[in-house]
C-alpha positions in Angstrom: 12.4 -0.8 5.9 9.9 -3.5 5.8 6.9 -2.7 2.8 3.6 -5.2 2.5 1.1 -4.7 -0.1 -2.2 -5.3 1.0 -5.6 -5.8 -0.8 -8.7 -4.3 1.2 -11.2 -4.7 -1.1 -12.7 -5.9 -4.7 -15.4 -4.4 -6.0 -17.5 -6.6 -8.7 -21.1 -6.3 -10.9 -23.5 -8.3 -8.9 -24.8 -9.9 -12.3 -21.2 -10.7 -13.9 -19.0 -10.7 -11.3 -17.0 -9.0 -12.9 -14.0 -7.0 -10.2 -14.3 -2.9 -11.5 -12.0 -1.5 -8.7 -10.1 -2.4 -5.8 -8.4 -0.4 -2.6 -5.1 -1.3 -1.6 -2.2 -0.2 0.7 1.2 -0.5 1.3 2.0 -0.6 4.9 5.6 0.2 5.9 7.3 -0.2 8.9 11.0 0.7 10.1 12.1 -0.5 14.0 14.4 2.2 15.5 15.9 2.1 19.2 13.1 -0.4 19.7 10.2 1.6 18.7 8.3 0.5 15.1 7.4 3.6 12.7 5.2 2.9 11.0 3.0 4.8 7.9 0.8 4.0 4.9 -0.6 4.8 1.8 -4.4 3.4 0.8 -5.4 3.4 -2.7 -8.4 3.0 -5.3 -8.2 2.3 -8.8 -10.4 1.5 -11.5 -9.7 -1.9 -13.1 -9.8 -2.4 -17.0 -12.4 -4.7 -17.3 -12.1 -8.0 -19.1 -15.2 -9.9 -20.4 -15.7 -13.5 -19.4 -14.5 -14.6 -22.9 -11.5 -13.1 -22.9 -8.7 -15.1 -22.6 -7.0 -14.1 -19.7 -10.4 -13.5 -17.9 -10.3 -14.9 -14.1 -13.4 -16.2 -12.6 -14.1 -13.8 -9.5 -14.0 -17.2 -7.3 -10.8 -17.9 -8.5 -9.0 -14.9 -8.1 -6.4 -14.7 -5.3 -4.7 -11.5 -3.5 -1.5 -12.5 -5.4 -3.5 -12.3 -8.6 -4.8 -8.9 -7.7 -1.9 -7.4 -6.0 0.0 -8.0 -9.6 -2.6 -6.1 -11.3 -2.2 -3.1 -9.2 1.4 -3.3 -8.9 2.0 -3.6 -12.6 0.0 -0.1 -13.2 1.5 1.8 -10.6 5.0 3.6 -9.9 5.9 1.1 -7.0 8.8 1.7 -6.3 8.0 5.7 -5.8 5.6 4.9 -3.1 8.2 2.8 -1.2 10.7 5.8 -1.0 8.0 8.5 -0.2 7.0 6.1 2.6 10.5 4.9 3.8 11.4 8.7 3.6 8.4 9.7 5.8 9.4 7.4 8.0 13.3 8.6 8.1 12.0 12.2 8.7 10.4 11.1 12.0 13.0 9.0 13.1 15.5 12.4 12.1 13.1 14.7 14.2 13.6 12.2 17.2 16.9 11.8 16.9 17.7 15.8 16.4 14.9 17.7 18.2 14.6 21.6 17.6 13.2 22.0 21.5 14.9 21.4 24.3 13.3 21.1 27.6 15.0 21.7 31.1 16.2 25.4 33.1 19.6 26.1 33.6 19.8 25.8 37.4 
């Protein structure tokens, strides 16, 4: 099960520059028999926002999706979004693999 974190988008106070929320995703993908499953979860969350003069404040030019995908991974439960996704995933492949409905006749 393959899982990337993705930034979409930074939202910012057109006066300070100053990021207030982002939207981000994890995209997860699983190959099976040759065929990719794939699913996802998109997110927005509010950033706590630090003031130019604090001292780990980042100038909005300087920030990098590494930078940002640390902020939101440090505040959420990643590891829970993985499974719920990798176990989405499993369920489909399951449903393939076993299906309840057969098709055919018997002559």
């Amino acid at each position: 099960m393959n899982h990337n974190w993705v930034i979409y988008n930074l939202d910012r106070m057109s006066d300070t520059e100053i990021v207030t929320q982002v939207t981000f995703a994890c995209d997860s993908s699983h190959t099976h028999l040759g065929t990719i499953f794939t699913d996802k979860r998109i997110y927005i969350e509010d950033l706590i926002t630090k003031l130019p003069s604090d001292s780990d404040f980042i100038e909005y030019n300087n920030i990098t999706e590494d930078i940002v995908l640390g902020w939101v991974t440090g505040s959420i439960d990643k590891t829970n979004i993985e499974c719920m996704l990798s176990e989405s995933i499993a369920d489909r492949i399951s449903s393939i693999n076993a299906p309840t409905i057969i098709t055919g006749t018997p002559w």
